[in-house]
PyMOL Python script that loads the backbone (N, CA, C, O; Angstrom):
from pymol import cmd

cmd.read_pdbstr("""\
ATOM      1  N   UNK A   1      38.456  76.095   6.627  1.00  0.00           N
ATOM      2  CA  UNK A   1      38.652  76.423   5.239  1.00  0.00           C
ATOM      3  C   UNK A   1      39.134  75.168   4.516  1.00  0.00           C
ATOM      4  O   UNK A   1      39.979  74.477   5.085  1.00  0.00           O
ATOM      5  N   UNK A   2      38.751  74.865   3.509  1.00  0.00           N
ATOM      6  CA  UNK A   2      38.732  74.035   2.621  1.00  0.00           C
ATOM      7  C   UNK A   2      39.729  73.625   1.442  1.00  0.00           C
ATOM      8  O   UNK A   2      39.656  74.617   0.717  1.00  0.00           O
ATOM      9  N   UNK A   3      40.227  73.129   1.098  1.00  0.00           N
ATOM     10  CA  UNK A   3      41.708  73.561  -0.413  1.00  0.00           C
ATOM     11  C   UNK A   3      41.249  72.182  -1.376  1.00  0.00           C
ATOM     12  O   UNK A   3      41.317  70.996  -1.053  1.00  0.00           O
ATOM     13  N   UNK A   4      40.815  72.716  -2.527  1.00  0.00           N
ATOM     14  CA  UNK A   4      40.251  71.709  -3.944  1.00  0.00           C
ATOM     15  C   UNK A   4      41.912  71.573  -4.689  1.00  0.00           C
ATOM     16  O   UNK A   4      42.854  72.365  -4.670  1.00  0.00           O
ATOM     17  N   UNK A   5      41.746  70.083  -5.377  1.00  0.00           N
ATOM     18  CA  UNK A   5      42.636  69.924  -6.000  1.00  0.00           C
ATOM     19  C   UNK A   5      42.236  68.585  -7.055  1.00  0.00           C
ATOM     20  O   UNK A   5      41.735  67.498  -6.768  1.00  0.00           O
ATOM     21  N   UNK A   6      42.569  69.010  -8.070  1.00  0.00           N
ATOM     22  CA  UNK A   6      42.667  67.984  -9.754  1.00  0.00           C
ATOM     23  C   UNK A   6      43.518  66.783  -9.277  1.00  0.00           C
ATOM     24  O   UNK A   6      44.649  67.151  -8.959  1.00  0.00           O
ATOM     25  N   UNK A   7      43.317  65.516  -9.141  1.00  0.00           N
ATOM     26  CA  UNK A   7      44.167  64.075  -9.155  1.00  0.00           C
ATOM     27  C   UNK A   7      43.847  63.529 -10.171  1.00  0.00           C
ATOM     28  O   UNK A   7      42.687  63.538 -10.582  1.00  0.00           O
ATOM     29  N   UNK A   8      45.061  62.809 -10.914  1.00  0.00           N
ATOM     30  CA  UNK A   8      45.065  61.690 -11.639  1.00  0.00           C
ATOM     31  C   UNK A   8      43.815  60.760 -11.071  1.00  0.00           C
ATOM     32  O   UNK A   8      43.512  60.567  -9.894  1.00  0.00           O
ATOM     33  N   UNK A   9      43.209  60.265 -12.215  1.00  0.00           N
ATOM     34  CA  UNK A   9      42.270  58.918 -11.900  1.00  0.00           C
ATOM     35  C   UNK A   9      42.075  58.277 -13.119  1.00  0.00           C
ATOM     36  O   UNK A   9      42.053  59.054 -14.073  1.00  0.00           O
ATOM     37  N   UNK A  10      41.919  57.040 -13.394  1.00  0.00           N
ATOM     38  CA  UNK A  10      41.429  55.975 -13.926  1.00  0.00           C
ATOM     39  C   UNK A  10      39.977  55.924 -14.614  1.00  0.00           C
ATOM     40  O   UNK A  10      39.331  54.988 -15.086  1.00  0.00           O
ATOM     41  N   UNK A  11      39.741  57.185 -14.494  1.00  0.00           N
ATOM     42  CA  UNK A  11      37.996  57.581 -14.977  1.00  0.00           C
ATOM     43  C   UNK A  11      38.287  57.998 -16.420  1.00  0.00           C
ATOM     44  O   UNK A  11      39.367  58.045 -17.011  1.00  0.00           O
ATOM     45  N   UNK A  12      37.018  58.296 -16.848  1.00  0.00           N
ATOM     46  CA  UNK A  12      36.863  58.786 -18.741  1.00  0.00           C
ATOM     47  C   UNK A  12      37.426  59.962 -18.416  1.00  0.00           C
ATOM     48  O   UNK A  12      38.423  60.247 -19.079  1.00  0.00           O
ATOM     49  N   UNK A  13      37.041  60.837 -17.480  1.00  0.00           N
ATOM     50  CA  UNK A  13      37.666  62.330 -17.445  1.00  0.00           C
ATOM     51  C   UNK A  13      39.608  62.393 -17.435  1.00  0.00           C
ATOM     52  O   UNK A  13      40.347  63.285 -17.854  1.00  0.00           O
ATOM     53  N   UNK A  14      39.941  61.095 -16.794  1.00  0.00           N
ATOM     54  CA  UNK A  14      41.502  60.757 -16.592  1.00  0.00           C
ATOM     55  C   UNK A  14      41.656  61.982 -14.905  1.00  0.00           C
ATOM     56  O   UNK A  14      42.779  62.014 -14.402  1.00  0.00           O
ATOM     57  N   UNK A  15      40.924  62.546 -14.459  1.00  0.00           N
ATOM     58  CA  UNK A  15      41.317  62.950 -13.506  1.00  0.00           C
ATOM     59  C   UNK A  15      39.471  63.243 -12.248  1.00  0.00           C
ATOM     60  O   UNK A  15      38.299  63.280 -12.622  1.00  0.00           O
ATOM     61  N   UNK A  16      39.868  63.336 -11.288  1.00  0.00           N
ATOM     62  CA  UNK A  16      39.097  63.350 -10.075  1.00  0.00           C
ATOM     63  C   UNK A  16      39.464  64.033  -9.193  1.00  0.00           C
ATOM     64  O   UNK A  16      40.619  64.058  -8.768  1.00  0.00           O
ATOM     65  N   UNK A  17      38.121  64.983  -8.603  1.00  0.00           N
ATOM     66  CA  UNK A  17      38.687  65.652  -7.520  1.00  0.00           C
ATOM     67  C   UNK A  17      38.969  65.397  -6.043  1.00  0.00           C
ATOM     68  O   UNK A  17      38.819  64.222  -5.708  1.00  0.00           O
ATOM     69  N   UNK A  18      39.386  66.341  -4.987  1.00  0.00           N
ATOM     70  CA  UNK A  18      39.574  66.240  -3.954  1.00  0.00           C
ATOM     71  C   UNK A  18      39.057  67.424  -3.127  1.00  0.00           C
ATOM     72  O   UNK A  18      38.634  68.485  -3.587  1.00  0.00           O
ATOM     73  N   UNK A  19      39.159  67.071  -1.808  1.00  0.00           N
ATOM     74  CA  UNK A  19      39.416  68.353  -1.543  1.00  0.00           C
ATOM     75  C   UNK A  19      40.098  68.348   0.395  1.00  0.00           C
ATOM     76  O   UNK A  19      40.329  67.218   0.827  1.00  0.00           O
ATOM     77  N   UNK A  20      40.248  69.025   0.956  1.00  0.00           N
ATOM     78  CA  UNK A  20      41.000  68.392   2.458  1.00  0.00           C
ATOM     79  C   UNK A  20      40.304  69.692   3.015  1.00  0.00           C
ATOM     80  O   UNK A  20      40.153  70.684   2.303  1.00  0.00           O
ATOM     81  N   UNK A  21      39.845  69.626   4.461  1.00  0.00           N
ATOM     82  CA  UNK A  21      39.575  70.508   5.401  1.00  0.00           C
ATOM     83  C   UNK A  21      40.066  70.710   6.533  1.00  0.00           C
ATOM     84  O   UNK A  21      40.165  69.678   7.197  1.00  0.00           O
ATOM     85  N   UNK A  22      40.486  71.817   7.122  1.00  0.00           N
ATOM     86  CA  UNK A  22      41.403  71.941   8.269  1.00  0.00           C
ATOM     87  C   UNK A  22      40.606  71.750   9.228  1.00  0.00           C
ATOM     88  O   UNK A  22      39.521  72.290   9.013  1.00  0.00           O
ATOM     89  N   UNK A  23      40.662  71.256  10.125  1.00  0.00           N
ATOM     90  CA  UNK A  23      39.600  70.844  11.811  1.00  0.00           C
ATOM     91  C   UNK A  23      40.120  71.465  12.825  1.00  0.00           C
ATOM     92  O   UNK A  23      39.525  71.551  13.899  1.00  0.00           O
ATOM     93  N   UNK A  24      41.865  72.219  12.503  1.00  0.00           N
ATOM     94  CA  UNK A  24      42.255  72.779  13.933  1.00  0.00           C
ATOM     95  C   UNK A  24      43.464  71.870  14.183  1.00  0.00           C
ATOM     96  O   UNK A  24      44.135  71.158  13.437  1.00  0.00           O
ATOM     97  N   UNK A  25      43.520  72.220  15.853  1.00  0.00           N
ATOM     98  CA  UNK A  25      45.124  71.379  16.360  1.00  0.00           C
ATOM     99  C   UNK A  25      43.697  70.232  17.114  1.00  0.00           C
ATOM    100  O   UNK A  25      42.495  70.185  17.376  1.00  0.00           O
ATOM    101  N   UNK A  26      45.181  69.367  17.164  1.00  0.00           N
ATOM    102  CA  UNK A  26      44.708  68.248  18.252  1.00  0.00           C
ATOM    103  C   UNK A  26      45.294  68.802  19.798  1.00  0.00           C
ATOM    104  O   UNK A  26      46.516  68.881  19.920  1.00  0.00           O
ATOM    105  N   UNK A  27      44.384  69.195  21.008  1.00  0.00           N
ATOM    106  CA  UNK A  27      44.938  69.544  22.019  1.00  0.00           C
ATOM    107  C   UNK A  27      45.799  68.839  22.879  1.00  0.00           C
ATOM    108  O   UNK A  27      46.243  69.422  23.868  1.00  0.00           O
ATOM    109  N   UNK A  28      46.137  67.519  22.618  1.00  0.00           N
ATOM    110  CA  UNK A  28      46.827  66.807  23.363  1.00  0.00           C
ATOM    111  C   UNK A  28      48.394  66.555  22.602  1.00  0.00           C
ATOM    112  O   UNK A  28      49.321  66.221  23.340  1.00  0.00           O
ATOM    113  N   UNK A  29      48.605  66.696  21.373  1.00  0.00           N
ATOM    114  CA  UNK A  29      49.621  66.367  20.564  1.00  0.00           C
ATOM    115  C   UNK A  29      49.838  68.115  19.991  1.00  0.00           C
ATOM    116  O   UNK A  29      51.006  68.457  19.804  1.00  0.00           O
ATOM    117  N   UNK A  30      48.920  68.981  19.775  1.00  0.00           N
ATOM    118  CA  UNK A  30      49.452  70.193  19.177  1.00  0.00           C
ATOM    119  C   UNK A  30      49.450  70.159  17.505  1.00  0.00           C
ATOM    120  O   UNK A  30      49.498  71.166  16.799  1.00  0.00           O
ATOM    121  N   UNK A  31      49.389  68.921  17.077  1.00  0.00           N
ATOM    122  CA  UNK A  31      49.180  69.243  15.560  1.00  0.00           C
ATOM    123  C   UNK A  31      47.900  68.890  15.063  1.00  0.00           C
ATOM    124  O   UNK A  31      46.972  68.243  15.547  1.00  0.00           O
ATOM    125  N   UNK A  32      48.123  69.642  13.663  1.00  0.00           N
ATOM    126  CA  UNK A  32      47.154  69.647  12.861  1.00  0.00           C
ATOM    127  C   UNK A  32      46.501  68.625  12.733  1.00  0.00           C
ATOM    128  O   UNK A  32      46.931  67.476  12.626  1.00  0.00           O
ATOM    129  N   UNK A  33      45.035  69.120  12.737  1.00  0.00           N
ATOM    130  CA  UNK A  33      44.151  68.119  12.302  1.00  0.00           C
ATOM    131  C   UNK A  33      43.644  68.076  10.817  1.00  0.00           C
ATOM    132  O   UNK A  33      43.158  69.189  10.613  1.00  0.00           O
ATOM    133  N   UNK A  34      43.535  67.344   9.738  1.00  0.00           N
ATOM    134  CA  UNK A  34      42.835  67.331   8.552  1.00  0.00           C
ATOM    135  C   UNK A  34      42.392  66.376   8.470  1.00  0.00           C
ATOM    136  O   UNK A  34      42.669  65.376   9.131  1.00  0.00           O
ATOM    137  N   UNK A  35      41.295  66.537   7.304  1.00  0.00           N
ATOM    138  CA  UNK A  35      39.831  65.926   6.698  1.00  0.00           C
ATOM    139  C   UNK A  35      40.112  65.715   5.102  1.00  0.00           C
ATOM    140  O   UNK A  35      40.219  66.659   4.320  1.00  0.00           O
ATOM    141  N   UNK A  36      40.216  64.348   4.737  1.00  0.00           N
ATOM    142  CA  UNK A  36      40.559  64.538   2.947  1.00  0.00           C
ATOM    143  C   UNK A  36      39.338  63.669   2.373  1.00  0.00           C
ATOM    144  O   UNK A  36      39.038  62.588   2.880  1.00  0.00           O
ATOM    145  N   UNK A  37      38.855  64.058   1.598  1.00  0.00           N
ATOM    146  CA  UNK A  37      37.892  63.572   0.979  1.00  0.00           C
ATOM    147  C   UNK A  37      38.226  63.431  -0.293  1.00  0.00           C
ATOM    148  O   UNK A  37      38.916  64.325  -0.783  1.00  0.00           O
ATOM    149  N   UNK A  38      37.738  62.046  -1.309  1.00  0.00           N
ATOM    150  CA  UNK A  38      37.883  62.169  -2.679  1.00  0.00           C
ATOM    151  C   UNK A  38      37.697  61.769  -3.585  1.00  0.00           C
ATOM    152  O   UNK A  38      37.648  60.581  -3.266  1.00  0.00           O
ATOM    153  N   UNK A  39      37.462  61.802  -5.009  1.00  0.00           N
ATOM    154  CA  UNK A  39      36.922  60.947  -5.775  1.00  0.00           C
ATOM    155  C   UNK A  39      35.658  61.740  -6.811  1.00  0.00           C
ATOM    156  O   UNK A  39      35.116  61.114  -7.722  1.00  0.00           O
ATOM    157  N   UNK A  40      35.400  62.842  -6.569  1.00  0.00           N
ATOM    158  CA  UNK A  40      34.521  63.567  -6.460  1.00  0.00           C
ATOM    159  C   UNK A  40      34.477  64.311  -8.286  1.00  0.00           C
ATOM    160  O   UNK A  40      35.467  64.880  -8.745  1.00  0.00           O
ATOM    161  N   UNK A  41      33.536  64.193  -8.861  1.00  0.00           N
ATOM    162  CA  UNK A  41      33.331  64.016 -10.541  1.00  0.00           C
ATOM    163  C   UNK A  41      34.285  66.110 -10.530  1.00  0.00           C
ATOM    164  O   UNK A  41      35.433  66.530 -10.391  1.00  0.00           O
ATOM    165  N   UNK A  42      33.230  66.592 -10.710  1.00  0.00           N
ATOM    166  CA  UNK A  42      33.654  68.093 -10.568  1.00  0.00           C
ATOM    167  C   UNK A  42      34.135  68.668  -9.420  1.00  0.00           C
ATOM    168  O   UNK A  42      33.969  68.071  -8.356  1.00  0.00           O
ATOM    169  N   UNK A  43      34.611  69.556  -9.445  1.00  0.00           N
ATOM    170  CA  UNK A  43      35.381  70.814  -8.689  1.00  0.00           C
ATOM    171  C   UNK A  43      33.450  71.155  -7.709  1.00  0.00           C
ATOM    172  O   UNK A  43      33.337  71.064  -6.486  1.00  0.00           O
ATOM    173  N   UNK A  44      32.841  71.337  -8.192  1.00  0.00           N
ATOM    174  CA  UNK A  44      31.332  72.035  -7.795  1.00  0.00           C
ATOM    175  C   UNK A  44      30.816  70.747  -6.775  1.00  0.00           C
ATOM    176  O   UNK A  44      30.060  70.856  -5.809  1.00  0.00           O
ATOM    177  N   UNK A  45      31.364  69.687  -7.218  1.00  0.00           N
ATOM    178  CA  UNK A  45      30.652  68.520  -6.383  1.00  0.00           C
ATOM    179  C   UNK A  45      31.503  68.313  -5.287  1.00  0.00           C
ATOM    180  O   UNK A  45      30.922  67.766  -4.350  1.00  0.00           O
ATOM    181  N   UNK A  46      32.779  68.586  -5.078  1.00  0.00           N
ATOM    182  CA  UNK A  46      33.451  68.914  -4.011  1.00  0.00           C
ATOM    183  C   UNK A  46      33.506  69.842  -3.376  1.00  0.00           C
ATOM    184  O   UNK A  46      34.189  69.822  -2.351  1.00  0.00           O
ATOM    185  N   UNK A  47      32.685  71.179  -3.826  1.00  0.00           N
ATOM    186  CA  UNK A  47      32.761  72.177  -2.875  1.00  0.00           C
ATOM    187  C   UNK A  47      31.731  71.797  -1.952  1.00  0.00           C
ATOM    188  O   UNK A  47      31.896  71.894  -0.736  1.00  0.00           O
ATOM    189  N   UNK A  48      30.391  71.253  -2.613  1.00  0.00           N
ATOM    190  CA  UNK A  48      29.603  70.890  -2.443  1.00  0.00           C
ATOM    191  C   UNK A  48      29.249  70.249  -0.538  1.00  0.00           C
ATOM    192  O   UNK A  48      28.558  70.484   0.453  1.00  0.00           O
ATOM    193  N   UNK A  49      30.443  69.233  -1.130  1.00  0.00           N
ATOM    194  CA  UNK A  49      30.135  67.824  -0.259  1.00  0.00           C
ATOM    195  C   UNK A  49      31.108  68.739   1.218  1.00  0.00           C
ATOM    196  O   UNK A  49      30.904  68.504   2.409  1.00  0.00           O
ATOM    197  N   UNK A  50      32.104  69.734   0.683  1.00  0.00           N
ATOM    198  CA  UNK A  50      33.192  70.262   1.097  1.00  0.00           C
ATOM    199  C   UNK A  50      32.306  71.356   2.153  1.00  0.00           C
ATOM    200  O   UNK A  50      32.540  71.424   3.360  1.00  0.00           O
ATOM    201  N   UNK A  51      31.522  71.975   1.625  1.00  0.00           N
ATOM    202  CA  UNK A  51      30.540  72.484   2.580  1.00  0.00           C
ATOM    203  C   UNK A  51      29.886  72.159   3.525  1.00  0.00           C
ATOM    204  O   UNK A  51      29.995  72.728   4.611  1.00  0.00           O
ATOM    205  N   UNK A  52      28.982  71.066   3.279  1.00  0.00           N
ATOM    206  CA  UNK A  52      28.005  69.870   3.594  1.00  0.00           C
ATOM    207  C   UNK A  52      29.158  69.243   5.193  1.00  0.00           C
ATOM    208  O   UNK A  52      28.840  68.731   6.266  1.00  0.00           O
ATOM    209  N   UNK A  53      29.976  69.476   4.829  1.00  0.00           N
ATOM    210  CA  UNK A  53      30.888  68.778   5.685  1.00  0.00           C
ATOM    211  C   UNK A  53      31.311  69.646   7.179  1.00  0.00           C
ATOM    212  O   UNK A  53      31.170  69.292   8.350  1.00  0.00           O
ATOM    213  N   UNK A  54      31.944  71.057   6.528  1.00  0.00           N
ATOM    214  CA  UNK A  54      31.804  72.066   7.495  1.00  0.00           C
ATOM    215  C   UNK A  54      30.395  72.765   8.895  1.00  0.00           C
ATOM    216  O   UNK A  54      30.311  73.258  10.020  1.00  0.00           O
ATOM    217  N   UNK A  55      29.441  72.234   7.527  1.00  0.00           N
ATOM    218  CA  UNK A  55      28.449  72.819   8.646  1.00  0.00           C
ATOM    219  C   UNK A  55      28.266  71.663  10.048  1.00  0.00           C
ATOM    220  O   UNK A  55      27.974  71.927  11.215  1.00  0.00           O
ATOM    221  N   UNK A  56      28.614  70.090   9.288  1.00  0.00           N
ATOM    222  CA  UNK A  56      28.486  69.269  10.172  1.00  0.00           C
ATOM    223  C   UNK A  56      29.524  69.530  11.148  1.00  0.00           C
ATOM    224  O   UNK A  56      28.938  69.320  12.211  1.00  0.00           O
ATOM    225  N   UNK A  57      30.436  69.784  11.361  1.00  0.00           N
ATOM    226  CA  UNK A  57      31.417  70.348  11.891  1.00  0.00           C
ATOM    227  C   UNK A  57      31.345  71.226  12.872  1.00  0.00           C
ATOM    228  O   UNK A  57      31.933  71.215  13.953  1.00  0.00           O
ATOM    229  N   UNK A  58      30.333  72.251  12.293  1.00  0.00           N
ATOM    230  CA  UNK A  58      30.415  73.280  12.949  1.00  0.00           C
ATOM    231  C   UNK A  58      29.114  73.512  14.082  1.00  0.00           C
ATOM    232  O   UNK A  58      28.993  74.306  15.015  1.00  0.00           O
ATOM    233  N   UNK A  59      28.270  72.508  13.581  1.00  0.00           N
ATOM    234  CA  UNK A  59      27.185  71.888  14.304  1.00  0.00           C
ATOM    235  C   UNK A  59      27.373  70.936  15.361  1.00  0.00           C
ATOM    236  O   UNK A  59      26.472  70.707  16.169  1.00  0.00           O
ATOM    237  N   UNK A  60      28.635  70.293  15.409  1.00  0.00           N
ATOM    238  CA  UNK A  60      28.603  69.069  16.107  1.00  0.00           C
ATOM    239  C   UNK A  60      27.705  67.716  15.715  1.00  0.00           C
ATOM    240  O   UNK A  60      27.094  66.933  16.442  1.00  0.00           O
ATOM    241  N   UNK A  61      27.850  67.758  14.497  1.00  0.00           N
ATOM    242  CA  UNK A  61      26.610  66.583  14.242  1.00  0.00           C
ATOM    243  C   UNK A  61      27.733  65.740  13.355  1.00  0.00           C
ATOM    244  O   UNK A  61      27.341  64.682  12.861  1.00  0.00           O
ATOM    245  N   UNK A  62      28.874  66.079  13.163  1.00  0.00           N
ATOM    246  CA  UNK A  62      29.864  64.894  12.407  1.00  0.00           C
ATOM    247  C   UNK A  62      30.021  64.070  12.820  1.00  0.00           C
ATOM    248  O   UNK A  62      30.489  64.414  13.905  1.00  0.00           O
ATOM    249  N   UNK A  63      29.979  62.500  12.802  1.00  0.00           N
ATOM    250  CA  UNK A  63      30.715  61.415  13.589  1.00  0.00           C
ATOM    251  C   UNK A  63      31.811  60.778  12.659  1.00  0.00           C
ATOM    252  O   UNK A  63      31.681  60.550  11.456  1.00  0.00           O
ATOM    253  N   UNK A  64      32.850  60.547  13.393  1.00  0.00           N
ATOM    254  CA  UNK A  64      33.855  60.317  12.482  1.00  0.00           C
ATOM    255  C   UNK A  64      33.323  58.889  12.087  1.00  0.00           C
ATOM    256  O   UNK A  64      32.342  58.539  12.743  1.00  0.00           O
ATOM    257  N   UNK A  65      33.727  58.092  11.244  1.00  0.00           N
ATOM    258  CA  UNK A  65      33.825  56.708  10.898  1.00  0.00           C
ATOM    259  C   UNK A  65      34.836  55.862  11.240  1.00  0.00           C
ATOM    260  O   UNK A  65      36.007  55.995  10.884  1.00  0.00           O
ATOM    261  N   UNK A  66      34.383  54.966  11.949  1.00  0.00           N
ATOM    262  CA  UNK A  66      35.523  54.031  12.784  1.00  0.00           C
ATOM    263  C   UNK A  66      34.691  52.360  12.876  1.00  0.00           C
ATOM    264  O   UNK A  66      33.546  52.022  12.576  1.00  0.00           O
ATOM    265  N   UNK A  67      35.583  51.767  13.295  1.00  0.00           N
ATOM    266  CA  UNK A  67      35.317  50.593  13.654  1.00  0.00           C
ATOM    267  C   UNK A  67      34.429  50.174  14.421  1.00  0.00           C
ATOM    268  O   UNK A  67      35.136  49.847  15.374  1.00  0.00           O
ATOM    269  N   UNK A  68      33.418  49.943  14.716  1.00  0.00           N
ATOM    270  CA  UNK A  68      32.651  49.790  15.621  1.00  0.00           C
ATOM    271  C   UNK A  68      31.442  48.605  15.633  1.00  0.00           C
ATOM    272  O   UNK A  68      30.697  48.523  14.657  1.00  0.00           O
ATOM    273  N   UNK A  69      31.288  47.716  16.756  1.00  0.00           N
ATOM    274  CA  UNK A  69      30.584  46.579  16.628  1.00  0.00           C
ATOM    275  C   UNK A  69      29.205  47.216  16.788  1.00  0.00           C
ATOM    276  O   UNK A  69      28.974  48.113  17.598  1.00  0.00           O
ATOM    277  N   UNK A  70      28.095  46.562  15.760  1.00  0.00           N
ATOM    278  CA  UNK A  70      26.880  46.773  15.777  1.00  0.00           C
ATOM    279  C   UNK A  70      26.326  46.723  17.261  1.00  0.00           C
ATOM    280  O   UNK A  70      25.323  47.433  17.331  1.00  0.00           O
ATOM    281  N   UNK A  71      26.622  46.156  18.405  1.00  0.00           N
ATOM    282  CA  UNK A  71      25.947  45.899  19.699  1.00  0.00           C
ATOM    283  C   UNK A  71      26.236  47.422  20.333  1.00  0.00           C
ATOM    284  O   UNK A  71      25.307  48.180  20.613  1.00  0.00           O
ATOM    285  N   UNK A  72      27.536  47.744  20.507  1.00  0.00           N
ATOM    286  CA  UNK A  72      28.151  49.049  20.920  1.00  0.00           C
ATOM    287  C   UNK A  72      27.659  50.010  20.595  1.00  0.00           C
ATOM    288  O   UNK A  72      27.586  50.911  21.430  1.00  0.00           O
ATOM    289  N   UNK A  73      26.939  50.289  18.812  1.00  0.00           N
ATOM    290  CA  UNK A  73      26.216  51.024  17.735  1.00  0.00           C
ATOM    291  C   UNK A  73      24.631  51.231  18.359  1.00  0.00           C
ATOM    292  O   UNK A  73      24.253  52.401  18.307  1.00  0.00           O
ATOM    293  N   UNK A  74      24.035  50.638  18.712  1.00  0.00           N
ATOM    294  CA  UNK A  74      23.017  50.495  19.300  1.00  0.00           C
ATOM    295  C   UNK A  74      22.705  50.848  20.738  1.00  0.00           C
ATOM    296  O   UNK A  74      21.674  51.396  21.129  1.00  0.00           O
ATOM    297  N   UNK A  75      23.811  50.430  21.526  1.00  0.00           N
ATOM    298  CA  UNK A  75      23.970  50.864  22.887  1.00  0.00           C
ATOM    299  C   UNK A  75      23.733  52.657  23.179  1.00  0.00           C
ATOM    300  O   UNK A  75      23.077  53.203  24.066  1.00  0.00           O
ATOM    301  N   UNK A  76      24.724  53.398  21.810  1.00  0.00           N
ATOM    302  CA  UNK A  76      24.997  54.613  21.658  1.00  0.00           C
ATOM    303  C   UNK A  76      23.679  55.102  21.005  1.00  0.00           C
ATOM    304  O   UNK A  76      23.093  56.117  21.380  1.00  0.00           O
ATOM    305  N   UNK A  77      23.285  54.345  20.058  1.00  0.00           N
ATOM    306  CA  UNK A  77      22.057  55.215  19.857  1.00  0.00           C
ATOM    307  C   UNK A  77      20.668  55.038  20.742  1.00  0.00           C
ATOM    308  O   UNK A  77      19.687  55.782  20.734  1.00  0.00           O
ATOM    309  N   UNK A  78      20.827  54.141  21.309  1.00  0.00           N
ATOM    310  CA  UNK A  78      19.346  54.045  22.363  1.00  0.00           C
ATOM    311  C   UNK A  78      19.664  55.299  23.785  1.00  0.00           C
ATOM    312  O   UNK A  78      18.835  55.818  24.532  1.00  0.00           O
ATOM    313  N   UNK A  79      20.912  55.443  23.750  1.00  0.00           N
ATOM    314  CA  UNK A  79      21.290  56.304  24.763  1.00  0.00           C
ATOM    315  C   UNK A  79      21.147  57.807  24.198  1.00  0.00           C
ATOM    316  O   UNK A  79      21.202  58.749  24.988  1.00  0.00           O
ATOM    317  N   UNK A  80      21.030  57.939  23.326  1.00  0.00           N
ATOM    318  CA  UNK A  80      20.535  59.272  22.964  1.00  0.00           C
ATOM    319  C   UNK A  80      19.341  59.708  22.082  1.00  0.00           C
ATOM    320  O   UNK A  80      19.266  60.902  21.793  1.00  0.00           O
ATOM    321  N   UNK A  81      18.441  58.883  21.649  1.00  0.00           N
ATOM    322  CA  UNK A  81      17.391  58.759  21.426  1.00  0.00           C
ATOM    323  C   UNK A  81      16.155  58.329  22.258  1.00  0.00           C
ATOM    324  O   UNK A  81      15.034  58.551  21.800  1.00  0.00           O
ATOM    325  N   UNK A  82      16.296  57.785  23.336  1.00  0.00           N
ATOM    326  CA  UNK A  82      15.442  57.446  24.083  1.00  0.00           C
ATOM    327  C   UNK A  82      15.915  58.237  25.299  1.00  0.00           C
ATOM    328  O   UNK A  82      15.289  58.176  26.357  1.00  0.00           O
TER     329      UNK A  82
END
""", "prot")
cmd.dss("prot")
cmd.show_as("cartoon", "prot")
cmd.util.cbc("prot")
cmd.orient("prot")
């Protein structure tokens, strides 16, 4: 489940949305996991993306974004594409 929220921003509107998604506990530490996303023009474009996000989720098709050297990037995708 998902929670939208109005932020201050620096835009013509003077404010931008958000929105955060719960992922569950972490099984090794016991706490919460969350997802914050933001920047997002309307409330509708964050449910949006806020959705878009869950199904990846719920699919297993999310990869988080991290650091990662292009050689390593490649290694991982030839290993599951080929």
């Amino acid at each position: 489940m998902a929670y939208y929220r109005k932020i201050k921003a620096k835009n013509k509107n003077g404010y931008s949305w958000s929105f955060t998604i719960d992922l569950g506990r972490d099984p090794a530490t016991g706490k919460r996991k969350q997802l914050t996303r933001r920047g997002f023009v309307s409330k509708k474009e964050a449910e949006l993306a806020a959705n878009q996000l869950a199904i990846e989720i719920e699919n297993q098709t999310y990869v988080k974004e991290k650091d990662i050297l292009f050689k390593d990037f490649i290694i991982d995708y030839l290993k599951d594409h080929c």
